[in-house]
C-alpha positions in Angstrom: 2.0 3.0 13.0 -1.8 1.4 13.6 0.0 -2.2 12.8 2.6 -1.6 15.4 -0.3 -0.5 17.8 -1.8 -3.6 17.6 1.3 -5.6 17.7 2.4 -4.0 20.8 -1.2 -4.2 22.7 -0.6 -8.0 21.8 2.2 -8.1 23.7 0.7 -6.3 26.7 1.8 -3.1 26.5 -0.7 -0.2 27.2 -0.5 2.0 23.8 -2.2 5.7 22.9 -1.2 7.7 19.8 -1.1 11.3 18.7 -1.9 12.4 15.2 -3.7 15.6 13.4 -6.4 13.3 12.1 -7.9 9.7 12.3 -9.5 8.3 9.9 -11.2 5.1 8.9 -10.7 2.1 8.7 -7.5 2.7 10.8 -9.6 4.6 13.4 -11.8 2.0 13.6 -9.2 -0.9 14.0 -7.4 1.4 16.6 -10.9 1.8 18.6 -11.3 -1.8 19.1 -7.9 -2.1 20.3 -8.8 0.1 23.2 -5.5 2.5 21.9 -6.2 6.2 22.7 -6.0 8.4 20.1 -5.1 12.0 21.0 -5.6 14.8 18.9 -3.1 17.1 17.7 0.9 17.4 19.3 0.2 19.9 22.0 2.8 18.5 24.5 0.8 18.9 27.5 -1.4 16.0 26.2 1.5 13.4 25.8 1.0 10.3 28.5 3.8 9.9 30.6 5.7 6.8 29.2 8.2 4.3 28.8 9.2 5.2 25.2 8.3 7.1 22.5 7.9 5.8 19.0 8.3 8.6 16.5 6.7 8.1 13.1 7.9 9.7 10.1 5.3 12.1 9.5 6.8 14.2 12.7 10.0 16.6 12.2 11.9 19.6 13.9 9.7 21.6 15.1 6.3 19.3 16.3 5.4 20.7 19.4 5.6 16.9 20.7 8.6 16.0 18.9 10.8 19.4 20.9 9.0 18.1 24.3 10.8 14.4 23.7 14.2 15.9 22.6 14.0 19.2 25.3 13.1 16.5 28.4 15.5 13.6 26.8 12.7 11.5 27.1 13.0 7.8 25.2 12.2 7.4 22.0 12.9 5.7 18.3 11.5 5.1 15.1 8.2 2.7 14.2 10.8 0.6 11.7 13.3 0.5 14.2 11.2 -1.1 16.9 9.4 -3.3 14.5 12.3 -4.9 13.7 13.8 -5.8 16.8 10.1 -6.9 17.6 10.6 -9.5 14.7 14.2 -10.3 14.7 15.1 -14.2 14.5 11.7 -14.9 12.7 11.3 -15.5 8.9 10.9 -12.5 7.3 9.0 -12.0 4.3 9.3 -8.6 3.3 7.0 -7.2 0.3 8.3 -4.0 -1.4 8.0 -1.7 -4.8 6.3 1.2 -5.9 2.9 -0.3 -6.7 0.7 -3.8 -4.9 3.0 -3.8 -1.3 -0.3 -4.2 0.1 -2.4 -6.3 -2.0 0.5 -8.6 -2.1 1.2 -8.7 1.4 -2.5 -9.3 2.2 -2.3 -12.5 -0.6 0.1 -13.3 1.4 -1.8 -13.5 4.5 -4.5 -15.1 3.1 -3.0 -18.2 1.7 -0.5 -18.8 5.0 -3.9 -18.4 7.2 -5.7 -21.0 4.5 -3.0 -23.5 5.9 -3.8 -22.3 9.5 -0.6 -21.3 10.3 -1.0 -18.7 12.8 1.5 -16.3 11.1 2.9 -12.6 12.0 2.2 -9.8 9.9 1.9 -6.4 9.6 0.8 -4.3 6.6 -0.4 -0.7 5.4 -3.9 -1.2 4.9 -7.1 -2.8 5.8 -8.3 -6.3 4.7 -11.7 -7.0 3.8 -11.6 -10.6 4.8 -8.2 -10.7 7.3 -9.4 -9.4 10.9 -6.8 -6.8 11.1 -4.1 -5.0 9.5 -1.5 -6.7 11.9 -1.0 -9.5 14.4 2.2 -10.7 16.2 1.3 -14.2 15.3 3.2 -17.5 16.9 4.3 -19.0 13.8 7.9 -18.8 12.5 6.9 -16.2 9.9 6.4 -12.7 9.8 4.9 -10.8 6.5 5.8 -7.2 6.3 4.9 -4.7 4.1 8.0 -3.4 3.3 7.9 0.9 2.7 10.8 3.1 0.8 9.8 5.8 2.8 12.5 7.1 5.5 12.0 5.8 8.8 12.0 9.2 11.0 13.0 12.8 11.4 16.5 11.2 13.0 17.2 8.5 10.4 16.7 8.9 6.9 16.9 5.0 5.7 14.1 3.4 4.2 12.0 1.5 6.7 12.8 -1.7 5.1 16.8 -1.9 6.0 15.1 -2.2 9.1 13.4 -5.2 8.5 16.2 -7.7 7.6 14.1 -10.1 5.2 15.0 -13.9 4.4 12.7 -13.3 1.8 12.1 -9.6 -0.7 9.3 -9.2 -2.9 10.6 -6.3 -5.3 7.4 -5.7 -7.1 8.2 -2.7 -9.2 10.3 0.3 -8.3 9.5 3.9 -10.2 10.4 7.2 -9.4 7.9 8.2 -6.2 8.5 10.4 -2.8 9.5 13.9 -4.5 10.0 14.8 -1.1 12.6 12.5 0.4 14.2 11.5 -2.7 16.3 13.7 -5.6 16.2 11.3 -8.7 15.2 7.1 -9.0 19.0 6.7 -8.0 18.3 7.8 -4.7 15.6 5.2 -4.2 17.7 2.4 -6.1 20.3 2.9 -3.7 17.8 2.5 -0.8 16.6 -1.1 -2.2 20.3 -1.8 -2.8 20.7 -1.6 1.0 18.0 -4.1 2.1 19.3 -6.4 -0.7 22.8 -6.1 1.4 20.6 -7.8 4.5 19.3 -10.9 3.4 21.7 -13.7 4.3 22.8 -16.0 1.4 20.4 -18.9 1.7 17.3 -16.2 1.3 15.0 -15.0 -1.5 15.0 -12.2 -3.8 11.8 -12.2 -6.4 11.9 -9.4 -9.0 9.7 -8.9 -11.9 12.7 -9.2 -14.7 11.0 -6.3 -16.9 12.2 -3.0 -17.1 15.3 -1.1 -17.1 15.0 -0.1 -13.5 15.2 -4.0 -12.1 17.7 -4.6 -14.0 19.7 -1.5 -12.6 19.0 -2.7 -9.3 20.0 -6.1 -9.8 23.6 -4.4 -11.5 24.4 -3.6 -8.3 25.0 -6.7 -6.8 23.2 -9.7 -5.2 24.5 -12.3 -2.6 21.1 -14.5 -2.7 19.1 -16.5 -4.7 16.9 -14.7 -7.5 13.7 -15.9 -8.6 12.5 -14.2 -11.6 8.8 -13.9 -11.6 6.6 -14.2 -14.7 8.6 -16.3 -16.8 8.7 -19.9 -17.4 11.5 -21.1 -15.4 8.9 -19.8 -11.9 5.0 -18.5 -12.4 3.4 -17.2 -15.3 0.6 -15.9 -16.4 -1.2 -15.8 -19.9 -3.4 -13.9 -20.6 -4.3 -14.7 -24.4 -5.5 -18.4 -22.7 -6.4 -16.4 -19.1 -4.2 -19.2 -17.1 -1.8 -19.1 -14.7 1.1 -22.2 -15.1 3.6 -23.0 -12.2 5.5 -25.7 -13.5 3.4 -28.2 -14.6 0.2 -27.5 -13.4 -2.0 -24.6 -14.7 -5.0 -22.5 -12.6 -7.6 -21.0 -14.5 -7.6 -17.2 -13.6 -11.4 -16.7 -14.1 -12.0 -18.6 -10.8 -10.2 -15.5 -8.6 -12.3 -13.5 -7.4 -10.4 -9.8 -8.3 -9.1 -8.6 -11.9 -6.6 -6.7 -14.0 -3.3 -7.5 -14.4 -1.3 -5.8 -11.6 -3.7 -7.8 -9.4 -2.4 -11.0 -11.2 1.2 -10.0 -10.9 0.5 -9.1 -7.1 -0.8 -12.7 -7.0 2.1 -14.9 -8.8 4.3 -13.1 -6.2 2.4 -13.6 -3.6 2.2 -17.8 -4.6 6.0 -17.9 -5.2 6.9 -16.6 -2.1 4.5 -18.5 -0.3 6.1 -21.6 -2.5 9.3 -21.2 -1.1 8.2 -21.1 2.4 6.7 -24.6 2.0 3.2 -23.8 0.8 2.3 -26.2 -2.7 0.6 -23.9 -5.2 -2.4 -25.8 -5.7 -3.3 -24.7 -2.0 -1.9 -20.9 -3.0 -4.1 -20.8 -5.5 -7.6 -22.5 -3.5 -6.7 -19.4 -0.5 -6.3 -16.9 -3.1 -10.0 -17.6 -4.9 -11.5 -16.8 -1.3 -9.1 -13.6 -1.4 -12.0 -10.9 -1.1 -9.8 -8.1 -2.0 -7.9 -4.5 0.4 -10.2 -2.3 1.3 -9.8 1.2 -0.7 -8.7 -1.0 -3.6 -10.7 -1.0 -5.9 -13.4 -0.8 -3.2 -17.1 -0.6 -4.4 -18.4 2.1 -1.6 -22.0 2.7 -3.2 -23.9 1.2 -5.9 -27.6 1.2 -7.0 -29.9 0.8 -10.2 -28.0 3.6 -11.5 -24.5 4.5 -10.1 -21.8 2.7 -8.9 -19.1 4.4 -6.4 -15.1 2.8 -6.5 -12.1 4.0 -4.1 -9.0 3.1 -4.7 -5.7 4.3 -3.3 -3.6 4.4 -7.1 -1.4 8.0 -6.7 1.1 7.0 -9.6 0.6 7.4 -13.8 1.3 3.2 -13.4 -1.1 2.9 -10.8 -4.0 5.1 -12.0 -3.6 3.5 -15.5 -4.0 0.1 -14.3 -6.7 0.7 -12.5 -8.4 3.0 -15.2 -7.7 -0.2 -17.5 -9.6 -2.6 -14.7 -12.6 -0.6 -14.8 -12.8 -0.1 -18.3 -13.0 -4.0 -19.2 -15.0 -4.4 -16.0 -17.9 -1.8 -17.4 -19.8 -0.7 -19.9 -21.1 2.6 -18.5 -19.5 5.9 -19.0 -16.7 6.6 -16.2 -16.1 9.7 -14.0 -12.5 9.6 -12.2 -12.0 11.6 -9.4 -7.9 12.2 -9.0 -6.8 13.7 -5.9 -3.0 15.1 -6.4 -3.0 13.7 -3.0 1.2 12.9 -2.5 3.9 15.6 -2.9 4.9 14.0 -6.1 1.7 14.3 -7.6 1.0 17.8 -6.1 4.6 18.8 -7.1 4.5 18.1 -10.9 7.2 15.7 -10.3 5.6 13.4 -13.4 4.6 15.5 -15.9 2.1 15.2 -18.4 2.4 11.0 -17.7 0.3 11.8 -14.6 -2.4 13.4 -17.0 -2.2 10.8 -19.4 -2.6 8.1 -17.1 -6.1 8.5 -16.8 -6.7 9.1 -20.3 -9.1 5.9 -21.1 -11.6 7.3 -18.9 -14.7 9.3 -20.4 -14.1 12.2 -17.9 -11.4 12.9 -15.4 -11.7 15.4 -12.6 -8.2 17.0 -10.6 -8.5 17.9 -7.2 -5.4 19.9 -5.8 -6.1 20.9 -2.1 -2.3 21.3 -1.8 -2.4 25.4 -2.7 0.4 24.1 -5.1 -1.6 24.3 -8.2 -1.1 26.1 -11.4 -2.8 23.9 -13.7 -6.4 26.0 -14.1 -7.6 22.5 -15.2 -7.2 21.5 -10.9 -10.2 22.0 -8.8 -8.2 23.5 -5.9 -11.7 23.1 -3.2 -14.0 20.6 -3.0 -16.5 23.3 -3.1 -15.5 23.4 -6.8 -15.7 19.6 -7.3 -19.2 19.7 -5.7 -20.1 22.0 -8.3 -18.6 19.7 -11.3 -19.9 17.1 -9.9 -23.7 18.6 -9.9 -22.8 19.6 -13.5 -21.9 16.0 -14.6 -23.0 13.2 -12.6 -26.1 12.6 -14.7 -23.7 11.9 -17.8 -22.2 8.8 -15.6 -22.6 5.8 -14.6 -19.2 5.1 -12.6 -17.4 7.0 -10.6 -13.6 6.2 -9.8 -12.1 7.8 -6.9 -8.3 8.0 -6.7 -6.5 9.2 -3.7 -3.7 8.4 -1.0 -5.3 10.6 1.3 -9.4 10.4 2.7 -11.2 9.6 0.3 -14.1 10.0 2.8 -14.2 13.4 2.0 -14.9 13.5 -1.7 -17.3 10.1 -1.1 -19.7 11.3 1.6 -20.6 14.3 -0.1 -20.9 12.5 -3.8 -22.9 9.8 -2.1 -25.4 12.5 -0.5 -25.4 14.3 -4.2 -26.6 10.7 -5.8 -29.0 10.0 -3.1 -31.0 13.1 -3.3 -31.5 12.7 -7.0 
């Protein structure tokens, strides 16, 4: 909703937004823009205006939401307006359970390396792209493309919205307890965008894994490019090279690591291959690629600790980005897990969610959800405060994982370290 903000201010409109918090970096970016943010739903603080645009975190019931539908005022969905905002450009849409954003941002990067002045929107902040979305005068428009329903009225995935000449299906695992019943439910929603893109567009899976090829069982109308394999881009990481063809890219010149940021990567080259970009030049925007902020984000460090966010809420997420840090460090790790999403709060993955953050030397749950029945969860952060005094001084990094703000476990741990 912050990226269609900005989108829409770019095209003159006068924009404000409601929500029951703001938080950086969003509330930042949406400050500069000049876009009012109102606090809470009470009707009586809703600007008179020409429509409404509805995000999916509102339902039956908002206070705001029964205003709209009581007065018959105007109003749709954030996905539905985004894509008439963008339809008749080229559309490359980046989707899957894990790297929508890094990819998307990769993306960005290497189509701005070629100055072309391209659209984009995406979930997340950059640290080296100005914003998290522009409208752009170029042909092309990068989305990041979310599963999640697109409003209270209409219960399709944002992405059937988005009709793509080109889909990045990163991954796809079970995720959003709350919206969907089983992975079937969310192959079906995938299925549907597939259905969109016209015959002459792009489809780039990662071959691996049962669930792809269930998806890809369902049917296809347009060209598949299987990613990580020979025949496209590939990595290697016995020799650490990346080959496209014939011509190979040493990885240690990029300036992130682990291997879901590689993967994110090859995608991100591929699709930017097909949209007339040559890989060498891919690959010379992507070593400048300074990373997304709140992944893998080093917040704090001095002579003796060193403070990472990241926004991993998934056992496959969490244990890549465990793995990252531990080839990255010698020090003992802390993690700090916040059972921030209702699939994580829910027990929807079992012991895999534990088990994900196995490598590290200590692991911390924080549960704020008053779901928890796990008497291993610190259900306050007045009870991680108190771990943390207990602990700290056995550590020497400390990785925080959550999809919610992180600010609030950060700013007190940094105040902890400082006044040691």
């Amino acid at each position: 909703m912050g990226g269609l903000a900005q989108i829409l201010v770019e095209k003159g409109h006068q924009v404000s937004g409601a929500d029951q918090q703001f938080y950086p970096p969003m509330s930042d970016q949406l400050q500069r823009l000049g876009v009012e943010m109102i606090q809470g739903y009470d009707p009586t603080n809703l600007p008179a205006a020409d429509l409404f645009v509805i995000g999916n975190a509102l339902s039956r019931g908002n206070p705001s939401v029964e205003y709209i539908l009581s007065y018959k005022l105007p109003f749709t969905s954030g996905p539905q307006m985004l894509g008439e905002l963008i339809e008749g450009r080229q559309v490359i849409a980046v989707a899957g359970t894990h790297g929508k954003t890094s990819t998307s941002f990769m993306l960005c990067e290497i189509f701005q390396h070629q100055s072309v002045d391209i659209g984009y929107l995406v979930g997340g902040v950059s640290q080296s792209i100005k914003s998290s979305a522009q409208l752009g005068s170029a042909d092309i428009f990068v989305i990041e493309a979310d599963e999640y329903d697109s409003a209270f009225f209409d219960k399709r995935s944002k992405f059937v919205h988005y009709h793509p000449d080109t889909l990045i299906v990163n991954n796809i695992e079970f995720d959003h307890a709350d919206i969907f019943s089983n992975l079937l439910d969310i192959l079906k929603q995938f299925h549907h965008v597939i259905r969109t893109i016209p015959a002459d567009g792009n489809i780039l899976i990662r071959p691996e894994g049962d669930n792809m090829s269930a998806l890809m069982d369902m049917g296809y109308w347009s060209h598949v490019h299987k990613i990580g394999t020979i025949e496209t881009i590939a990595i290697d990481m016995t020799k650490n090279i990346l080959s496209f063809g014939n011509e190979i890219f040493n990885l240690n010149t990029l300036p992130f690591n682990g291997m879901h940021n590689y993967q994110n990567a090859i995608m991100a080259m591929y699709a930017a291959f097909l949209h007339g970009v040559a890989p060498r030049d891919s690959f010379k925007a992507l070593e400048s690629f300074t990373g997304v902020k709140r992944r893998f984000e080093t917040i704090y460090h001095d002579q003796d600790f060193i403070v990472i966010d990241d926004f991993a809420h998934h056992p496959t997420a969490i244990a890549s980005t465990t793995a990252t840090a531990k080839g990255l460090f010698d020090q003992k790790i802390l993690g700090i897990i916040e059972l921030g999403s209702n699939t994580m709060s829910g027990g929807f993955h079992g012991t895999d969610l534990y088990k994900s953050a196995e490598s590290l030397d200590k692991t911390l749950w924080l549960n704020l959800s008053s779901t928890s029945n796990d008497p291993h969860e610190l259900t306050s952060l007045e009870m991680l405060l108190e771990e943390l005094k207990r602990h700290l001084d056995n550590f020497g990094v400390i990785l925080i994982m959550s999809n919610k703000d992180s600010k609030k476990i950060s700013d007190p741990l940094i105040e902890l370290i400082k006044a040691k």
